[in-house]
C-alpha positions as CSV (number, residue, x, y, z in Angstrom):
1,X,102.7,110.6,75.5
2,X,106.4,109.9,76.5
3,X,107.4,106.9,78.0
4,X,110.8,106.1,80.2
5,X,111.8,102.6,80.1
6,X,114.1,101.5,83.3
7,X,115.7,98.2,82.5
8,X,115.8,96.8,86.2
9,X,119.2,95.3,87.1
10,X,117.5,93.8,90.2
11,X,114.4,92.1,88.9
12,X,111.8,91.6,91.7
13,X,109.1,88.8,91.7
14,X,105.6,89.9,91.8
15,X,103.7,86.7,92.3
16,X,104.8,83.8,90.1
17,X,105.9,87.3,87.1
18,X,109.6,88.2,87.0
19,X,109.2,92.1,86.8
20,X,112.5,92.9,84.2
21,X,111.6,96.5,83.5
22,X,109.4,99.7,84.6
23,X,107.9,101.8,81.7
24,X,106.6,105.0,83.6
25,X,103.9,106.4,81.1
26,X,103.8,110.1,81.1
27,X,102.6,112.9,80.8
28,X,101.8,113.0,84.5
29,X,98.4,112.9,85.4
30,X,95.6,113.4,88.1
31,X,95.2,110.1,88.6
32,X,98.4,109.6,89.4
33,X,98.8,112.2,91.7
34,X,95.2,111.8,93.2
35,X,95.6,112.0,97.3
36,X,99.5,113.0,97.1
37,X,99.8,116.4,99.0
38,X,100.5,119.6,96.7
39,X,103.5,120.1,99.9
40,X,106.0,117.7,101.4
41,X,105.9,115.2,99.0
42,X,107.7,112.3,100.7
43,X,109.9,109.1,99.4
44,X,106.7,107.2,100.0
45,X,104.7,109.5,97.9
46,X,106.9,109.2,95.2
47,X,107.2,105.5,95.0
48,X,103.2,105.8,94.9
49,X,103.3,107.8,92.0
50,X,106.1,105.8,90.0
51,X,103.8,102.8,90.9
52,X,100.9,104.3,89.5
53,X,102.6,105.7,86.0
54,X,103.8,102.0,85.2
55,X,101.0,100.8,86.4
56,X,103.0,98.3,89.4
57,X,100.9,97.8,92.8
58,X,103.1,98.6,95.6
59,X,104.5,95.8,96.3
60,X,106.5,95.9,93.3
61,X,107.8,99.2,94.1
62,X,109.0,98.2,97.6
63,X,111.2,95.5,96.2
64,X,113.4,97.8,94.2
65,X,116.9,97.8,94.9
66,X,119.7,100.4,95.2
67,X,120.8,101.8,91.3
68,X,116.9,100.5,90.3
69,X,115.1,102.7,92.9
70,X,117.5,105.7,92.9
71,X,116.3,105.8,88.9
72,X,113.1,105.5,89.6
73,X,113.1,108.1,91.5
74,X,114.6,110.1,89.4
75,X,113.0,109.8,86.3
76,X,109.7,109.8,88.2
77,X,110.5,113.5,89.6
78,X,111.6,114.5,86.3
79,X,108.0,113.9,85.7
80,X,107.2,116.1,89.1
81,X,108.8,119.1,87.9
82,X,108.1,119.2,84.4
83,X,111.6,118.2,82.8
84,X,109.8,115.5,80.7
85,X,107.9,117.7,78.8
86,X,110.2,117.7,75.6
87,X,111.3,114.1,76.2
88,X,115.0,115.1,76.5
């Protein structure tokens, strides 16, 4: 299992918890990808997927800001296309 910690420089409030950090949990799984379409996987799709691999409702996700989003999208399509799989 490989796991990519993204320090957040914006943390985001998810109720009454200060969210400081993602950990998106690979490999990549079904579950994660479970109703994403195989084509035209959007922004939206994405952010559904990083939610589901650190294991953040979506209303988390939606609250990340500029540098933090940009990362976590890419780390989480590092994941997409198979560049995770030696951890490097």
């Amino acid at each position: 299992m490989h796991t990519v910690t993204i320090e957040l420089k914006h943390p985001v409030m998810h109720g009454t918890e200060e969210v400081t950090r993602l950990e998106l949990r690979g490999p990549l799984r079904g579950k994660h990808l479970r109703g994403i379409p195989l084509e035209n996987i959007t922004f939206d799709h994405v952010l559904m997927i990083a939610g589901r691999m650190c294991g953040h409702v979506p209303t988390v996700m939606e609250q990340l800001q500029g540098d933090d989003l940009m990362r976590v999208i890419q780390e989480t399509s590092g994941f997409l296309s198979g560049g995770r799989v030696t951890g490097s």
